[in-house]
Structures are given as C-alpha cells and as structure tokens.
C-alpha positions as CSV (number, residue, x, y, z in Angstrom):
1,X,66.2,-73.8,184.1
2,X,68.6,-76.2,182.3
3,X,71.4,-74.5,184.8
4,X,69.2,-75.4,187.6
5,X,68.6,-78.9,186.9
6,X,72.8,-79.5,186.0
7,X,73.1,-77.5,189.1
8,X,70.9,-79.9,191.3
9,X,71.7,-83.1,189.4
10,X,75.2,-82.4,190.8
11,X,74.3,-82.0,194.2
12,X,72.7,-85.3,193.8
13,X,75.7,-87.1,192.1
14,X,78.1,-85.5,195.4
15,X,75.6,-86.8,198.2
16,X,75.4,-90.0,196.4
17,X,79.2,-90.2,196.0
18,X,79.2,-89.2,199.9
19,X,76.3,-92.0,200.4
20,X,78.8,-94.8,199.2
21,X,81.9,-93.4,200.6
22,X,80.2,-93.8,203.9
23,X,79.0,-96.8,203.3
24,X,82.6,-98.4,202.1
25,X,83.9,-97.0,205.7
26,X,81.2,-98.3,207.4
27,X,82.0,-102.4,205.8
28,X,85.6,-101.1,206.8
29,X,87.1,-103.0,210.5
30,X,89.8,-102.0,212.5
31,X,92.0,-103.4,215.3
32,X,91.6,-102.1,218.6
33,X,95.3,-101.3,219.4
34,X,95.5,-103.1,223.0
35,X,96.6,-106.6,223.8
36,X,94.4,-108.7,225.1
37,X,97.0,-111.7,225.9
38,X,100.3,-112.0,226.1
39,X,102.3,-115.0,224.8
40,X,105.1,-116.6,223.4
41,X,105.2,-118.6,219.9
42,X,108.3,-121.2,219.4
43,X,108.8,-124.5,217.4
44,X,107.2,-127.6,218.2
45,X,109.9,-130.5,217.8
46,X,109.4,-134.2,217.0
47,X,109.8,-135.6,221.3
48,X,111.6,-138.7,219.5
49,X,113.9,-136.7,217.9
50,X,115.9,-135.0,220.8
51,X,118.8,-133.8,218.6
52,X,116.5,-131.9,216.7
53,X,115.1,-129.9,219.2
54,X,119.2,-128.9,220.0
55,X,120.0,-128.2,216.5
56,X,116.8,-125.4,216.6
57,X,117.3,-123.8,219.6
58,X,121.2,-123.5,218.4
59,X,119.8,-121.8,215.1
60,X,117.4,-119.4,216.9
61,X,119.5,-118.3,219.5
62,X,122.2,-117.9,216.3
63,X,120.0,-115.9,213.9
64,X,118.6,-113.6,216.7
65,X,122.2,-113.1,217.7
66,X,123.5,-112.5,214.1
67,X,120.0,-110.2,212.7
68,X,119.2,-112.7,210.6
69,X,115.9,-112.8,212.7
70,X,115.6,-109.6,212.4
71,X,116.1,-109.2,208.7
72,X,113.5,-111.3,207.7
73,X,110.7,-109.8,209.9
74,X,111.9,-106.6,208.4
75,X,110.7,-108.2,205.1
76,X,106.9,-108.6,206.4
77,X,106.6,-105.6,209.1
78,X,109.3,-102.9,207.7
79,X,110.2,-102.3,203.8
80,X,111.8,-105.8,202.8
81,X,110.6,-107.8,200.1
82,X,109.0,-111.4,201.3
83,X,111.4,-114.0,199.8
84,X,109.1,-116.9,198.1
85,X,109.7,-120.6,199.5
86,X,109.7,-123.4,197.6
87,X,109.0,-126.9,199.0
88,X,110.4,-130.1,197.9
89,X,108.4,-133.4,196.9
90,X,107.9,-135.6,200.2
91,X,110.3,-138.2,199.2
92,X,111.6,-140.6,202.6
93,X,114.7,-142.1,200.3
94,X,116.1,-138.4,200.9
95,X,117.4,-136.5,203.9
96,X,114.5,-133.7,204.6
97,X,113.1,-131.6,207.3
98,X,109.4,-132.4,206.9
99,X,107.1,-129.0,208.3
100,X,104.3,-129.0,209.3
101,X,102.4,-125.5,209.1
102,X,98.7,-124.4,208.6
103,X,99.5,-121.7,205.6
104,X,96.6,-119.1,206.0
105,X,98.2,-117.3,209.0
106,X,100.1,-114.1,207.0
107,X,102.6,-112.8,208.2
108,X,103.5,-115.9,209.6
109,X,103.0,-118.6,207.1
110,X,100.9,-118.1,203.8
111,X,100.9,-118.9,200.1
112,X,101.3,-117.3,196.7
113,X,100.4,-119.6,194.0
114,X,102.4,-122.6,194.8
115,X,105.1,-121.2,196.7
116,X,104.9,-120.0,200.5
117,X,106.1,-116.7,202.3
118,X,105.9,-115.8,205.7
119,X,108.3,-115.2,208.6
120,X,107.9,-118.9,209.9
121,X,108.4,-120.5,206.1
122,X,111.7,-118.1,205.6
123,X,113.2,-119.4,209.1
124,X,112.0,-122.6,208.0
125,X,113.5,-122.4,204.6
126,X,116.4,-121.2,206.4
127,X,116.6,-123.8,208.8
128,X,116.6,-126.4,206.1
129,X,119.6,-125.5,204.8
130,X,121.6,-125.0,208.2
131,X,120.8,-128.5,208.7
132,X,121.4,-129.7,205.4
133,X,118.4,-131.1,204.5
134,X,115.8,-130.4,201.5
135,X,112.7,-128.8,202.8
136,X,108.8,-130.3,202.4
137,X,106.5,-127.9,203.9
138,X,103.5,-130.1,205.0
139,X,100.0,-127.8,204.8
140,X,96.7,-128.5,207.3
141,X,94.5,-127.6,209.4
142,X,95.6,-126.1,212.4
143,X,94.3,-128.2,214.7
144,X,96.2,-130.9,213.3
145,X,99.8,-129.3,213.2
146,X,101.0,-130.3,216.6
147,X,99.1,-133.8,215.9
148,X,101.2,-134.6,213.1
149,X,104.7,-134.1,214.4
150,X,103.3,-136.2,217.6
151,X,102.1,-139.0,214.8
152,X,106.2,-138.4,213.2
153,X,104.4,-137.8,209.8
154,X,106.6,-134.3,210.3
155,X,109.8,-133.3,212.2
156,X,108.2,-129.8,213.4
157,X,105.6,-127.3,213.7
158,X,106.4,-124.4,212.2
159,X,102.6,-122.1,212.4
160,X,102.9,-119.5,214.6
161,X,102.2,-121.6,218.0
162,X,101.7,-120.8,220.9
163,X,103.6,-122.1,224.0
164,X,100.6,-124.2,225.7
165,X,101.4,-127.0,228.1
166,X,98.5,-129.1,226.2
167,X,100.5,-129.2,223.0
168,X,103.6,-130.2,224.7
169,X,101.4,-133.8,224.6
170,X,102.0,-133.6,221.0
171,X,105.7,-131.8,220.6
172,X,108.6,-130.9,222.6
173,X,108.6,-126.9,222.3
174,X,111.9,-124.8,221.2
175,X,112.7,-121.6,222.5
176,X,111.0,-118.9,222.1
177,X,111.6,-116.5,219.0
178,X,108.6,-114.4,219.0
179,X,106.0,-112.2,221.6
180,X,102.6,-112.2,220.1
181,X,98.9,-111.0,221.7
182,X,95.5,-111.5,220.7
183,X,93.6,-108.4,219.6
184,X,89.8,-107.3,219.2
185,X,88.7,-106.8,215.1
186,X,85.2,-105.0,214.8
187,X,83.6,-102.2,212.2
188,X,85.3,-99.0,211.7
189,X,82.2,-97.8,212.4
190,X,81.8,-99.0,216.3
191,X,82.8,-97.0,218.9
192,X,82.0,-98.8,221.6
193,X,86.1,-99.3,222.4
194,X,87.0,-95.6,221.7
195,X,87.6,-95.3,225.6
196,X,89.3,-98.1,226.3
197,X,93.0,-98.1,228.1
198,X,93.6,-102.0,228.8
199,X,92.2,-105.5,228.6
200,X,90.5,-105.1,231.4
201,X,88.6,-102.7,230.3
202,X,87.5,-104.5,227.0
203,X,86.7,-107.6,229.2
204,X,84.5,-105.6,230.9
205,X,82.3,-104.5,227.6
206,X,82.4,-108.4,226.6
207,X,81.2,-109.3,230.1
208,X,77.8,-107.6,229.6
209,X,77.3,-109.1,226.2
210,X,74.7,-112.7,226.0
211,X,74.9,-115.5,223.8
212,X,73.3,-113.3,220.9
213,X,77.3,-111.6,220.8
214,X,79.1,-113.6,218.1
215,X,82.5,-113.3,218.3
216,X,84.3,-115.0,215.5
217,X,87.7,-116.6,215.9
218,X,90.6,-119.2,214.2
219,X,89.9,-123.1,215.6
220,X,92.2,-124.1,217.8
221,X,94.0,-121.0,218.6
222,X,94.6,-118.9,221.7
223,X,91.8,-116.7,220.8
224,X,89.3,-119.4,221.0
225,X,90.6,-120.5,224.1
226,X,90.4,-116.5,225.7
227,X,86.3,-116.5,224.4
228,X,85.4,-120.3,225.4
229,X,87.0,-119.9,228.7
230,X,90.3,-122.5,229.5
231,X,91.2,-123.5,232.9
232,X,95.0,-124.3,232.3
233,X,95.0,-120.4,231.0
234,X,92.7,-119.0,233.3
235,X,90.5,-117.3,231.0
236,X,87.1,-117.0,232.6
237,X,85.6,-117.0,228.7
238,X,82.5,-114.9,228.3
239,X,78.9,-115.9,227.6
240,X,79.0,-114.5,224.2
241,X,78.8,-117.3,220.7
242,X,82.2,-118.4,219.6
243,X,82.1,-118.9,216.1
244,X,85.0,-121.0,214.7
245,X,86.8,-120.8,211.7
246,X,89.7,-122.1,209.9
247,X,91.3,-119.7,209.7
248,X,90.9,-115.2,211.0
249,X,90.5,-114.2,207.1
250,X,87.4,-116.0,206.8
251,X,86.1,-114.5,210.1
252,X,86.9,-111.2,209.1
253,X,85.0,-111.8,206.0
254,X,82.0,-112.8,208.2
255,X,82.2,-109.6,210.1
256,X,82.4,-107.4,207.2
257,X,79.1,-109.8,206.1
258,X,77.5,-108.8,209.3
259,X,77.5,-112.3,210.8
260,X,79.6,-111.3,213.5
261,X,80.0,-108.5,216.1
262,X,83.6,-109.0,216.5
263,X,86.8,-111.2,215.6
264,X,89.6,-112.4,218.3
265,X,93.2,-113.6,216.6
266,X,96.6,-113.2,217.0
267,X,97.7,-109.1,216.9
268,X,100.3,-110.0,213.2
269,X,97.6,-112.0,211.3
270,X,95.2,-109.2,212.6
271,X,96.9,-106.3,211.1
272,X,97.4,-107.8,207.9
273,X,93.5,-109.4,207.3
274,X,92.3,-105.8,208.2
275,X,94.8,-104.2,205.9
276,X,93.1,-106.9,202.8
277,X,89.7,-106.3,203.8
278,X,90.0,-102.6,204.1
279,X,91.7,-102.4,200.5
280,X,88.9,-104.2,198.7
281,X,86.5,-102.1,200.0
C-alpha cells in the first residue's frame, strides 16, 4: 500500500511539474520572424549647426568603411562584450557633444546602473572623441528627442530614429547607418501566425480584428504610426486599440499580464525584450 501511494504521489508531483512547465511556456512571447516595415534609422543633427551634420556623416561613412561599425554591433548581436559609456557632467564652459537619447531601447541605447551601453551610445561615445569633445548623454522620453535638438538644448539625436519627413521639422537627418523593421510580439502559445509568409498576410489577420484587439506599442515610434494609421507613411492603421507606452519592455510586460493581444516595435529592441521576458519566466 505504502508503495502504491509513493507510487501515485509521484505521478502527481510529474503532472504537476508538467502543469507549471506548461504554464511558464504559455506567459512565454515570441517574435513573429517577418517584417512588417522597412526603414532606415540615422542621426538627427542640430539644423543650426551645419558643420556638424558634415563631421557625422564623415564618421559614419568612415567607421562603416573601416569595421568599426561593424565591430561594435558584433558586441550586441554576435559574441562581443558591450563596452559601458560613461557621460560627462553638462557643463556649457566646456567643449561637449550634448546627446540626446531615450535609454530604454536595448540594443540600441540602454543603461546599467549609471553608465549606458548600446550600439547608438558606443558610436556616440565614439563620435565624441573623433570630434574632440567630452560627451553628455541627455536621457528622455522619446517623444521629446528630436524636440530637444530642435529647442538646441542638444547637438543630436542619437535613439534609434527613424528617417521620417515630420522629424526633419525638428533635426537635419545624417546618413543612414542602420535597416531596421517593425515586428509582431504575441504568446508563445498563439498560433494564429503559424502560416504566415509576409506582411501582408499578417495585415490581413489584424484587419478582421475590432476595437476590443489591443495592440501595445512604444509612443512615438514607427510602430504606433503602422497601428494608428499615418498618411505621410501610408499605413491604412487598423481598427484594433493602440495602447501606448514608453517604452516596448513595459508593453511586453502588459502582454505577458494579459492586457494585451499583441505588441508592435522595432525588430532589435524586439528580440532582446522577448529574450528578458522569456528568461524570467
């Protein structure tokens, strides 16, 4: 008898180990691997400050032609080690390159206790000292990153931005140095995009979805443009909720919560939230 109940009690220990197991894949969310957008991120320089904008389109065409570029994306995509970036005091009686960033946008620009990392702080740190100047990394909101350089309370936006004609009111844009996309977070456990080939084809699952379809994404970015709908973009939008937040952790969060039924951001800051969530699970 005692061998029976050890024996059942554990069958019941397995199934409940299998119970939670399930349930810790089910919080799990995952990126739907197709791009939804396709853009182009790039500096947005002080319009009173001409020379500037030459010096930074020297030094990116420079450290993509020398792997510089290269070297440091390495560090957040490949096996590098992120470099930390320290940022001096704001002081205008010394020669400084004053940035402008919104820090909760990893790999791009983020922070680890009081020093940044990212692949926009390590060109920026890098950028600093081509031009040698100290740099003072200048941390907001993202809505008010371009709004600031236009103000000339910073020289440039350095946040992962996205080449828009309506923030060339604001800042004279750089060259390019980056390709980004907007991607599709939901649960692990939906399947509703298992079959899909292209963006049309996801467009065409958000189309039939009503104002009760919450879709979560960062304020001010592309991704709330694609779900609102934007004229200068043509995106249609769809008549799902857009739920905006300040930045895609914190709507990744709220889908894990089960406040949300998806999350739209950039494809890099994507992969790396999911990767976060997914380990704390």
């Amino acid at each position: 008898m005692k061998k029976l109940f050890a024996a059942v009690l554990v069958l019941c220990l397995a199934l409940s180990c299998l119970a939670g197991c399930k349930k810790s894949e089910d919080k799990g969310v995952k990126v739907v691997e197709i791009n939804l957008t396709e853009e182009e991120y790039a500096f947005g320089v002080d319009k009173t400050q001409p020379e500037l904008l030459e010096k930074v389109n020297k030094f990116i065409s420079e450290i993509k032609a020398n792997g510089d570029f290269d070297k440091i994306c390495n560090k957040y995509f490949g096996d590098g080690t992120p470099t930390p970036v320290t940022s001096y005091a704001l002081d205008s009686s010394k020669d400084q390159l004053v940035v402008a960033t919104n820090a909760a946008f990893e790999p791009f620009e983020y922070t680890s206790g009081d020093k940044y990392l990212g692949i926009d702080m390590e060109i920026a740190d890098a950028l600093a000292k081509y031009l040698g100047k100290e740099l003072v990394i200048a941390n907001m909101d993202f809505d008010a990153v371009c709004l600031s350089v236009g103000q000339q309370k910073c020289d440039i936006a350095m946040a992962g931005l996205t080449v828009k004609p309506a923030r060339e009111e604001y800042v004279t844009f750089s060259t390019s140095y980056y390709s980004a996309s907007q991607k599709l977070i939901c649960l692990k456990s939906n399947t509703e995009f298992d079959g899909c080939k292209d963006a049309a084809s996801i467009e065409k699952i958000l189309n039939d979805k009503d104002s009760s379809c919450k879709i979560g994404v960062q304020n001010g970015t592309t991704g709330q443009l694609y779900v609102n709908g934007d004229e200068e973009w043509e995106f249609p939008g769809f008549k799902a909720t857009s739920v905006g937040y300040k930045n895609g952790a914190l709507a990744v969060q709220d889908l894990v919560n089960g406040n949300l039924n998806y999350v739209i951001i950039d494809s890099a800051p994507a992969a790396c939230i999911t990767k976060s969530i997914n380990a704390m699970q």
